[in-house]
C-alpha positions in Angstrom: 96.9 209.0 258.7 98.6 205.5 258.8 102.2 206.8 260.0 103.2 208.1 257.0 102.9 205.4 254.5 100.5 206.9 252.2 101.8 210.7 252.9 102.9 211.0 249.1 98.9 210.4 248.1 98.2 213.4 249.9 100.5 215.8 248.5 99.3 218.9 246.1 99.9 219.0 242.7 100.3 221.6 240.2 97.3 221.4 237.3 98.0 224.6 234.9 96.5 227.6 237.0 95.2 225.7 239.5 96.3 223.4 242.5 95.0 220.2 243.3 94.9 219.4 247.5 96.1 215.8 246.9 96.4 213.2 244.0 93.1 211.5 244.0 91.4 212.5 241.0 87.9 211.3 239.5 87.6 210.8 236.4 84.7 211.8 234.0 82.5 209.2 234.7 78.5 208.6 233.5 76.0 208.6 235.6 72.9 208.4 234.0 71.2 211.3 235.3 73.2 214.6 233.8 70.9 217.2 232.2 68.1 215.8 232.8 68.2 215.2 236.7 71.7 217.8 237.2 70.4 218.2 241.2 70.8 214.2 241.7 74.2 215.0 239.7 75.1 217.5 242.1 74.3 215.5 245.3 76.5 212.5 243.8 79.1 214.5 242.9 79.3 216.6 246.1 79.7 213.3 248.2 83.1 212.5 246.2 84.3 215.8 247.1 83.1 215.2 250.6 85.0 212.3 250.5 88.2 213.6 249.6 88.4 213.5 245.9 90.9 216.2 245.0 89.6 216.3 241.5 86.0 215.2 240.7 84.8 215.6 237.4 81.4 215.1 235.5 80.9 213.1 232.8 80.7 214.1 229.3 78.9 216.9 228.3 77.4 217.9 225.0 78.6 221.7 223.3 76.0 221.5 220.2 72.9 219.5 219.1 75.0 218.6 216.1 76.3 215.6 218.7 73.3 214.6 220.5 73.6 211.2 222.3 70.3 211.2 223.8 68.7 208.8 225.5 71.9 208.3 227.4 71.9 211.2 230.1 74.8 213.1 229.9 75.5 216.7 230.8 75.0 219.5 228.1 76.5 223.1 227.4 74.6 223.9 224.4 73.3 227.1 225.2 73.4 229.6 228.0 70.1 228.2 229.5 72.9 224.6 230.7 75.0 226.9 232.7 72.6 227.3 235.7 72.2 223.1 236.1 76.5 222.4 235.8 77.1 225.5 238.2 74.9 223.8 240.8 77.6 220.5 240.2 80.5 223.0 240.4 79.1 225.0 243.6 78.7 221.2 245.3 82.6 220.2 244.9 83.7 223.5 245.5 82.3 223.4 249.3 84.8 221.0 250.2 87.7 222.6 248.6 87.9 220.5 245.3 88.1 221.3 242.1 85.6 220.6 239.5 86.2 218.8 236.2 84.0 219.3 233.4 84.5 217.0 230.2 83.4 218.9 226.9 82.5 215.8 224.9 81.3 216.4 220.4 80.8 213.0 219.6 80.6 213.1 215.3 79.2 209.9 213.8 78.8 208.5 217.1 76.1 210.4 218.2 72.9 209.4 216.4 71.0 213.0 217.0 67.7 211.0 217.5 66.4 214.3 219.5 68.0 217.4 217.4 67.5 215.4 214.2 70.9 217.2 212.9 72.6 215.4 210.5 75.8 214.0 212.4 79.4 214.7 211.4 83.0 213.1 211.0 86.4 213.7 209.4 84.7 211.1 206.8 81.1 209.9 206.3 80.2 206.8 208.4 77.1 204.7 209.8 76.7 205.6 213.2 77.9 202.8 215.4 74.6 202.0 216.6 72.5 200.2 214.1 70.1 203.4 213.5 70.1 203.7 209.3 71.9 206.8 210.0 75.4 207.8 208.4 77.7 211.1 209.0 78.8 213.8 206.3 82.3 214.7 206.5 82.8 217.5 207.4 84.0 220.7 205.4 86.6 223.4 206.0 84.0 225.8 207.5 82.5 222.5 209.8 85.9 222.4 211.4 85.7 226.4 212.3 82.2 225.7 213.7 83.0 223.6 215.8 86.0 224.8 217.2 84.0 228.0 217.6 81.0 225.8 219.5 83.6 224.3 221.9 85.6 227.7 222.8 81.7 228.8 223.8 81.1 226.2 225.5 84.9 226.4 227.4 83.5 229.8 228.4 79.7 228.8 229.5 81.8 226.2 231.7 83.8 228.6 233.1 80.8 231.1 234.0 79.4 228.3 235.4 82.0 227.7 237.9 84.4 224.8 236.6 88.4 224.6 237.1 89.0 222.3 234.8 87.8 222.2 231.4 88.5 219.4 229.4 89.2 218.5 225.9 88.2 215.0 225.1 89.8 212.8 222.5 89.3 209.1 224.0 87.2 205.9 223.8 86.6 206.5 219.9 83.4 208.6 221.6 85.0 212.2 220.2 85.5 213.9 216.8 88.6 214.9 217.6 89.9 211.1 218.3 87.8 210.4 215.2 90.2 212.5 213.2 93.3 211.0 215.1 92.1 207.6 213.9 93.5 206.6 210.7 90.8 203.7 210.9 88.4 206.6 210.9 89.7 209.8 209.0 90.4 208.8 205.2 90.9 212.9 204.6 93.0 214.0 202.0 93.4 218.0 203.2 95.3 219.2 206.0 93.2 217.4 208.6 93.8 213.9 207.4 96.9 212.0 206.0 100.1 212.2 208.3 99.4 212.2 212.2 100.3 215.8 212.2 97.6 216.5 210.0 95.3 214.5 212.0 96.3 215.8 215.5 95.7 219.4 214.1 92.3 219.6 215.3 93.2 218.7 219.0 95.6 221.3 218.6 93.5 224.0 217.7 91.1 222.7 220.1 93.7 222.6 223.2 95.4 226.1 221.8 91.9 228.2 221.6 90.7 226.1 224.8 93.3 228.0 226.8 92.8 231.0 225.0 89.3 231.0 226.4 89.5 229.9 229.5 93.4 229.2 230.4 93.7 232.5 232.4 92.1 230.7 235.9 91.2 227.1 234.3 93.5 224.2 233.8 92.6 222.7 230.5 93.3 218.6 230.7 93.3 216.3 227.7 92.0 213.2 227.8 93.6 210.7 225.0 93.6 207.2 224.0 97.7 206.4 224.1 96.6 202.4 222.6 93.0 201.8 220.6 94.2 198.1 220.7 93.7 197.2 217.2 97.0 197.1 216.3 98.6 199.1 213.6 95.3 200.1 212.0 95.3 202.2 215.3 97.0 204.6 217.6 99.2 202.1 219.6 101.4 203.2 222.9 104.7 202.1 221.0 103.8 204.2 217.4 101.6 206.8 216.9 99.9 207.1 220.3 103.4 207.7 221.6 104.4 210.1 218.8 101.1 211.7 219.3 102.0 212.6 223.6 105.8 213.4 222.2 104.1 216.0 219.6 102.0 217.8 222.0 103.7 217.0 225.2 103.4 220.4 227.3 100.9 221.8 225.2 97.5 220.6 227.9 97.6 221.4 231.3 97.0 217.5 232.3 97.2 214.5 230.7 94.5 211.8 231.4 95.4 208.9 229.7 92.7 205.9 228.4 93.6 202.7 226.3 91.3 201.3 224.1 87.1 202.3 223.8 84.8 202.5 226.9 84.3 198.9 227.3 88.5 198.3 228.0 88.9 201.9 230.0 86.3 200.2 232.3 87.3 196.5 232.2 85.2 194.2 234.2 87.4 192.6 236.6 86.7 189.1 235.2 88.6 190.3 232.2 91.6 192.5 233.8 93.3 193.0 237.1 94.2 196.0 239.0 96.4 198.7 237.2 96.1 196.3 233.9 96.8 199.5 232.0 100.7 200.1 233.0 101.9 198.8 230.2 100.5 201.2 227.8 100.4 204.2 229.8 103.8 204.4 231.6 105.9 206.2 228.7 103.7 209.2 228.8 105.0 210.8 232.1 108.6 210.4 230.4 108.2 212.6 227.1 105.8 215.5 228.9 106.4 217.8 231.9 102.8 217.7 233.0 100.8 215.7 235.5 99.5 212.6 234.4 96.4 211.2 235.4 94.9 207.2 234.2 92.8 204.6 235.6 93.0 200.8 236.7 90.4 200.1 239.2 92.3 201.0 242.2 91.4 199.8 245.4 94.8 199.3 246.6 96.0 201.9 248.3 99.8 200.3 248.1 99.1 199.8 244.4 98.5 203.9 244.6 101.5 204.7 246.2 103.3 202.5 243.7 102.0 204.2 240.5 103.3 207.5 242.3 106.3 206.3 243.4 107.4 204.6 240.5 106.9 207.3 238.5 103.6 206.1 236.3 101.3 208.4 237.5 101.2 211.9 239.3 97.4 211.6 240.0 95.5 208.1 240.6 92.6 208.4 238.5 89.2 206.8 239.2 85.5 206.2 238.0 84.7 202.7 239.6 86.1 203.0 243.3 84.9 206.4 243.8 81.1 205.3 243.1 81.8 202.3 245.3 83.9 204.0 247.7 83.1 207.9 247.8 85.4 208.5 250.8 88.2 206.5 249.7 90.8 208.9 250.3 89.7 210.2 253.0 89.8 206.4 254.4 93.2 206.4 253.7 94.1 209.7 255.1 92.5 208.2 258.2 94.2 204.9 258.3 90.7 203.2 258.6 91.7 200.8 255.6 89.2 198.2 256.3 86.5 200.6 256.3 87.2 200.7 252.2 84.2 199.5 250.4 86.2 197.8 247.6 85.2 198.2 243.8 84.2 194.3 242.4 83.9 195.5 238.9 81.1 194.6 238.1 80.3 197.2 236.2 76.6 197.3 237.4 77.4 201.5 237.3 78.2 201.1 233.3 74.6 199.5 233.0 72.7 202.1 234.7 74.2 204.7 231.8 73.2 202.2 229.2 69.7 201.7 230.3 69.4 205.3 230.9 68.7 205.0 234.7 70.7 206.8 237.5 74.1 205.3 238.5 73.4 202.7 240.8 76.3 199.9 243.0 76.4 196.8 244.1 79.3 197.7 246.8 77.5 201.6 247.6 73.7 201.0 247.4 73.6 204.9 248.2 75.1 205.7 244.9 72.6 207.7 242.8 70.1 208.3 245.6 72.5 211.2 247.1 69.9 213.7 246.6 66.3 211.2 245.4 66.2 209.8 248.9 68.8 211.9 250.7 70.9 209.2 251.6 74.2 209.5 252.3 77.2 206.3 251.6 79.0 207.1 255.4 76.2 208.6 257.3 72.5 206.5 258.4 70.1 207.9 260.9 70.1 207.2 264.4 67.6 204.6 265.5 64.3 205.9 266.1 62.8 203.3 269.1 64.4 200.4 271.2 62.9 197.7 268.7 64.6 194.2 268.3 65.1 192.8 264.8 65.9 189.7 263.7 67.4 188.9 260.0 67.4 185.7 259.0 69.4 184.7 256.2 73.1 186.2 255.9 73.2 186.8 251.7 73.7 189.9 250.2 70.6 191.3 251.4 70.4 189.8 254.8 74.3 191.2 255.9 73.6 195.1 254.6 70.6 195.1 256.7 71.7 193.9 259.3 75.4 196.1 259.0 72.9 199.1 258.8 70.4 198.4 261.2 73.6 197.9 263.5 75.0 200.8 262.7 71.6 202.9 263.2 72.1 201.4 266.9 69.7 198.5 266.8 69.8 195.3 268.7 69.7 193.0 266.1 70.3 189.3 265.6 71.7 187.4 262.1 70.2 184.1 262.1 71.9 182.3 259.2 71.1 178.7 258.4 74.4 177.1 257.2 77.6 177.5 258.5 78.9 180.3 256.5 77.7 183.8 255.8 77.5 185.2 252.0 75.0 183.4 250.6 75.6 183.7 246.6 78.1 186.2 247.4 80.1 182.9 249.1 79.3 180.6 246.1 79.1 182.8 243.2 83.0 184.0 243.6 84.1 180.6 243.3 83.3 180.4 239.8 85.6 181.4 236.8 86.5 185.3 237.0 84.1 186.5 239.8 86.3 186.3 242.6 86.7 189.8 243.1 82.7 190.0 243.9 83.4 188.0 247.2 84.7 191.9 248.2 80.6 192.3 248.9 81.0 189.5 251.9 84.3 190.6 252.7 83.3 194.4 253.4 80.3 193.4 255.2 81.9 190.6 257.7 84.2 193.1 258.2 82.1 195.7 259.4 80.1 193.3 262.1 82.9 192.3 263.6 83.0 196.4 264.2 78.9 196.0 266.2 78.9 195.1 269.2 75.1 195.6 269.1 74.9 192.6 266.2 74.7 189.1 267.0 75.4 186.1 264.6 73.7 182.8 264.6 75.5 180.2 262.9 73.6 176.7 261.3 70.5 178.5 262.5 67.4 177.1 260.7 64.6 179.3 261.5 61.0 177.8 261.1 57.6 180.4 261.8 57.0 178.6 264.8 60.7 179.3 266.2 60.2 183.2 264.7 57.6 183.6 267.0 59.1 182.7 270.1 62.0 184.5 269.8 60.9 187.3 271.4 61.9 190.1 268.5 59.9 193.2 267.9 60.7 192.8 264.0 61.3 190.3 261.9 63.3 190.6 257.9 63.6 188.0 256.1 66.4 187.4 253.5 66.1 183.7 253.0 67.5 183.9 249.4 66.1 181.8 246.1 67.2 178.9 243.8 67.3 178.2 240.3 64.8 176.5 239.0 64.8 173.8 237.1 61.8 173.0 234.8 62.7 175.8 232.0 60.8 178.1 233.3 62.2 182.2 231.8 61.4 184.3 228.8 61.0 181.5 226.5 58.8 179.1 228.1 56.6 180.4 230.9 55.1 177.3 231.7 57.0 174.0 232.8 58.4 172.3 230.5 57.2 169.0 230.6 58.8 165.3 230.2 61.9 166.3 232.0 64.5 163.8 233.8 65.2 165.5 237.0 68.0 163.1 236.8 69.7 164.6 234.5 68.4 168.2 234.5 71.4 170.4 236.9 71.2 174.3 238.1 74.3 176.3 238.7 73.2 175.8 242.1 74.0 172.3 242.0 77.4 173.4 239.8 78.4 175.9 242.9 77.5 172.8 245.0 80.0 170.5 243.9 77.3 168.4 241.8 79.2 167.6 238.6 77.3 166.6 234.8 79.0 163.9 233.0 79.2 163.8 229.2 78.2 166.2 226.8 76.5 169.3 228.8 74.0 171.6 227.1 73.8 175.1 229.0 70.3 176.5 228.0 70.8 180.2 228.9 67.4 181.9 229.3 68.8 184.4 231.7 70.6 186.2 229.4 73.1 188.0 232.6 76.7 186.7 233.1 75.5 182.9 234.9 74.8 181.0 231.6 78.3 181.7 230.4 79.9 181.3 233.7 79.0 178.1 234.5 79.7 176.7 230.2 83.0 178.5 231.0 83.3 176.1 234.3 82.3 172.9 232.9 84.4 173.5 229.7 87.4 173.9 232.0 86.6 170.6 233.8 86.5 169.0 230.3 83.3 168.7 229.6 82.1 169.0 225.8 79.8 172.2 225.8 77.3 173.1 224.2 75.7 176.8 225.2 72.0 176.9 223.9 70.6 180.6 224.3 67.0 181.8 222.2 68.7 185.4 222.0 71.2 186.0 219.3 74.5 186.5 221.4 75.9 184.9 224.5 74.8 186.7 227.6 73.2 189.7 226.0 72.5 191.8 229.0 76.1 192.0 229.7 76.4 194.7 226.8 75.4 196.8 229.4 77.9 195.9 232.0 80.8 196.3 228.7 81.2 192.4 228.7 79.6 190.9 226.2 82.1 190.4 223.2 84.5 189.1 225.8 82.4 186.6 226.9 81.5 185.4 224.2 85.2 185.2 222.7 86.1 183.3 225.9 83.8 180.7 225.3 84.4 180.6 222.1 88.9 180.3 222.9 87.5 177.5 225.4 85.9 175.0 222.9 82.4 175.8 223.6 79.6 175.4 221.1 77.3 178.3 220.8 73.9 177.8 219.3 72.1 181.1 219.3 68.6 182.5 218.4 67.1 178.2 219.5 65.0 177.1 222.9 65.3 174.3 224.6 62.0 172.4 224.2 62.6 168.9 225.0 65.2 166.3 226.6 65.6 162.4 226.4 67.2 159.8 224.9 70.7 161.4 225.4 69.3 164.4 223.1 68.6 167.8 223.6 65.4 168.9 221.2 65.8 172.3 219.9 63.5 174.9 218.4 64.4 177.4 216.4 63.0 180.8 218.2 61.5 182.5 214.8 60.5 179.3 213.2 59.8 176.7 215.4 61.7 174.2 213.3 63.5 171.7 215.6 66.4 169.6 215.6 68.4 167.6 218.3 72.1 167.9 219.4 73.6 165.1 221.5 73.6 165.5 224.9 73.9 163.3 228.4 72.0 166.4 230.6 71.2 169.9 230.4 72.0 173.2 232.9 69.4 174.9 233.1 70.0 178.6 233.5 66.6 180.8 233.1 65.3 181.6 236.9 65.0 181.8 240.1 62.4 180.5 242.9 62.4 182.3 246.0 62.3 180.8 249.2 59.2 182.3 250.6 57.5 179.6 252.8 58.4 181.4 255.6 57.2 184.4 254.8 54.3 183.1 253.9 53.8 181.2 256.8 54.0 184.1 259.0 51.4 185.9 257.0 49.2 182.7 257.6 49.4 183.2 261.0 47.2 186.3 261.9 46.7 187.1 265.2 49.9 184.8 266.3 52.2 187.1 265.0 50.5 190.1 266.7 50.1 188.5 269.7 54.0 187.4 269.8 54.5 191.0 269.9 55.9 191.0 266.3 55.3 194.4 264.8 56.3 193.5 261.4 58.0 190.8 259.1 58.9 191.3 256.1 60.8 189.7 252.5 63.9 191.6 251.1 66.5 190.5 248.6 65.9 187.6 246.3 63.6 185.9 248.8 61.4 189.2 247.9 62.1 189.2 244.0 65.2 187.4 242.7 67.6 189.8 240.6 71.0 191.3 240.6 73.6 191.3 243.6 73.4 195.3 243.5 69.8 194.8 243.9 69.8 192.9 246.7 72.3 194.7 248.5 69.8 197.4 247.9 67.0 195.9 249.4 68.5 195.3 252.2 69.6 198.6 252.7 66.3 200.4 252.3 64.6 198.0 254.5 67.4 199.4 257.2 66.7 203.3 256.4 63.2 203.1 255.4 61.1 200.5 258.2 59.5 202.7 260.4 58.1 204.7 258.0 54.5 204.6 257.3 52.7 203.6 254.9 52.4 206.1 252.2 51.2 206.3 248.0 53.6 209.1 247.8 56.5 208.7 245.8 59.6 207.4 247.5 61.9 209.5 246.1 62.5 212.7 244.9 61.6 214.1 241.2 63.0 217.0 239.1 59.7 217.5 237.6 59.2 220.9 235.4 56.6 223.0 236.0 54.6 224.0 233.7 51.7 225.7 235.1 47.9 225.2 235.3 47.1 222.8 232.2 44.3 224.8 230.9 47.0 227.7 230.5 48.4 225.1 227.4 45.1 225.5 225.9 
């Protein structure tokens, strides 16, 4: 350890029956993989505890089909058959002397039951949040005993299964027991609605037969919103969600402490700083005797030791850094600070839950592929021959593979064309609220200046012909792409024609310094955060703005990443004009033509030149020049070259990180048709036997 600066992180604490070895504690967290891929769950969650996590903790998990939230992946308890796939999760963290967390999640009229078909429930009857044409019954006296009976069964199935912490959950609006703490929510009239007493006597009886169930060996935690952030219409941190702490103060074992829903717990860094929750959360450890445990996108160890110290927190809670960083603590412990792989918030991890896909990072492209492709976030084969490589280009893509290639022991060479490495991780952090992604070029340069076997080469324009007399056994290239700018996307696959190229900009001129004048239309066909980056940009230069997009919101993928209504709101605070649900289909004249994207029927808006934010070229032409080449390449001794990164398929920063890092792991394996990864497949026998 660093002296003994961060020697309070690593001191025990007290949970209930149980004892913690230091105060790093992980959160529930999604993952998209759960029940239905629990060994990839496992692997992932092992790793944290490998790492040092004191506390690591699944993510919600389902006590009764009567709260389904299928398709989204989460872990289940419903019957005894569950215990078998959460023990193997609880067996994982135990090996390295954590404790397990499990989060029993019922999620009323949020949970659609598009699986179990059950009709969903509530305090009161609701639609569903989603916009399924389904609505919630509320529930009756004898709904309230079931489930209190379903989630004492399920406390117990957790326990048989291993877990030391069993949770109950009333956060994020997800939960019917926050529903009925919700005035906003629980319009009752009986003892269960009405007065916050009334409305907190569910999580009572919850927490009370929880520990009656369990409470004998397991530390039972609540997790709470303390602030909904709608006001007085809500549970706030200075009203009720205070009272609410004050009234049941010793009563859990743990307090974990949220604000807001989902979207704010995990707020993207563009919208919220480090430890952006203090405010609401710091009265909690001064009405209760128990540990207290909330989030705020740490990466700060000093920001840690503060929380403690200052007597906000007794356990630094975390979702984000822990997928970025699995062996943050034990980084820390070992004074190798710059070793840290720093959470961006980018919330690329939130998207793979909402798309239903395993957990994937831009900073740890091992997260999620733990156990699919056995590959570990600190540990990377040795190297298997004394081959050469050269990687030229030094983006996203280009600097992983060449920091793991280096640190698999090859020679390799970084041939970067300009003067500066990053690529779009340089440029894209300069923009409005992304400066925290520059971590991805920060980490990386960091760790080359640790490889000696790794040499850069700045302002290094590499042609084929130059390739192929420089004498390397393999060849990667990560020469990048650039947005195009003929319209080209979802709504207009062809060119779009009659365009003045005078007047037509990318955000890569933006980034570049290149500057519109006059009215600006932004015609977002990309849908991810760019379009509204670069509007956000131009607005703040002055520029009258005028965002164009053919989908009905302003970058609509970013409901994924748990962005979207805060871009939106942004642009709209700024002064820019959104015109949703229209294509751009012409330009001239000091007019944008618009078209309406159901009807066709078009109409012009004034405008001196357009942005044009829809796709990506990549830049290929070496590639394909090598590949033109034959029996040159072969003859230069080259074994292979190959495209990663955008310059192989534009797409996300995690993506490309990715790419990069595969290419390192994976390139002297042959050629197979098998499946790259791992599958938790059921087997069902011979298929005549269904017959």
């Amino acid at each position: 350890m660093n002296g003994s600066r961060y020697d309070i992180l690593f001191e025990p604490v007290q949970i209930g029956p149980v004892t913690a070895k230091n105060r790093f504690y992980q959160v529930p967290h999604c993952n998209g993989m759960g029940h239905r891929a629990p060994s990839g769950m496992a692997a992932m969650r092992r790793v944290k505890a490998e790492g040092g996590w004191a506390v690591v903790c699944t993510e919600v998990c389902e006590i009764h089909p009567s709260a389904d939230i299928s398709p989204h992946n989460e872990a289940r308890l419903w019957d005894d058959r569950d215990i078998p796939a959460l023990a193997r999760a609880a067996d994982a963290i135990h090996e390295f002397d954590s404790l397990a967390g499990v989060e029993l999640g019922h999620h009323g009229f949020r949970a659609q039951n598009r699986i179990s078909r059950e009709i969903p429930l509530g305090p009161s009857s609701h639609t569903v949040v989603s916009y399924d044409p389904v609505q919630s019954r509320a529930m009756d006296k004898e709904d309230i005993r079931n489930l209190r009976r379903w989630h004492a069964a399920a406390a117990r199935r957790a326990k048989q299964a291993g877990f030391d912490l069993i949770y109950v959950y009333a956060a994020h609006g997800l939960t019917t027991p926050m529903q009925f703490l919700s005035r906003r929510y629980n319009q009752r009239t009986d003892e269960y609605g009405g007065s916050l007493e009334n409305r907190a006597r569910l999580l009572r009886e919850l927490i009370e037969e929880t520990k009656d169930a369990v409470g004998d060996t397991c530390a039972v935690p609540v997790r709470i919103c303390v602030d909904e952030l709608v006001g007085p219409a809500g549970l706030c941190s200075d009203g009720e969600g205070r009272d609410l702490i004050e009234m049941l103060a010793d009563l859990p074992d743990l307090w974990d402490v949220t604000v807001g829903d989902w979207s704010n717990d995990s707020r993207p860094s563009r919208f919220g700083e480090e430890a952006v929750h203090e405010d609401y959360v710091s009265f909690v450890k001064q009405v209760t005797s128990k540990p207290v445990v909330s989030v705020g996108r740490f990466t700060s160890p000093d920001t840690m030791v503060s929380q403690v110290r200052r007597g906000v927190l007794d356990m630094v809670g975390a979702a984000r850094p822990s997928i970025a960083d699995p062996y943050l603590p034990n980084k820390i412990k070992e004074g190798r600070l710059d070793d840290i792989r720093e959470c961006i918030g980018c919330n690329i991890c939130a998207a793979a839950d909402n798309t239903y896909t395993p957990i994937r990072c831009t900073q740890n492209p091992t997260m999620g592929e733990e156990w699919r492709r056995n590959w570990h976030p600190e540990l990377i084969p040795a190297r298997e021959s004394q081959d050469r490589v050269l990687v030229v280009g030094a983006g996203p893509a280009g600097l992983e593979c060449a920091v793991s290639l280096g640190k698999r022991g090859y020679e390799v060479a970084l041939a970067e064309a300009t003067t500066e490495l990053g690529g779009r991780v340089l440029r894209e952090p300069l923009l409005p609220g992304l400066s925290a992604w520059g971590r991805v070029r920060d980490y990386r340069l960091g760790q080359l200046h640790q490889l000696a076997n790794v040499e850069i080469y700045m302002d290094s324009h590499m042609s084929a012909d130059e390739i192929l007399g420089a004498e390397f056994d393999r060849v990667v290239l990560a020469t990048g792409s650039s947005w195009r700018r003929d319209g080209v996307a979802r709504y207009h696959r062809t060119p779009l024609a009659g365009l003045d190229e005078k007047v037509i900009y990318t955000p890569d001129d933006i980034m570049a310094g290149r500057i519109p004048t006059g009215p600006t239309v932004v015609f977002d066909d990309d849908h991810y955060y760019m379009g509204g980056v670069i509007a956000e940009k131009l607005r703040d230069l002055g520029l009258d703005v005028t965002l164009v997009t053919p989908a009905p919101v302003v970058s609509g993928w970013t409901a994924n990443t748990l962005e979207q209504p805060r871009i939106q709101k942004r642009l709209l605070d700024k002064g820019v004009t959104i015109v949703a649900n229209q294509g751009l289909v012409g330009f001239s004249d000091q007019s944008a033509k618009l078209a309406c994207a159901f009807t066709g029927r078009e109409t012009t808006i004034e405008a001196n030149s357009v942005v044009m934010v829809t796709s990506r070229t990549s830049h290929d032409s070496v590639y394909n020049a090598l590949a033109a080449m034959g029996d040159q390449v072969r003859d230069a001794g080259i074994k292979s070259f190959s495209r990663i990164g955008d310059s192989l398929a534009p797409g996300t920063i995690a993506a490309a990180v990715f790419s990069g890092h595969r290419y390192a792991r994976e390139f002297e394996k042959p050629e197979s048709d098998e499946v790259p990864f791992l599958r938790e497949v059921s087997e069902l026998g011979p298929w005549s036997a269904r017959n």
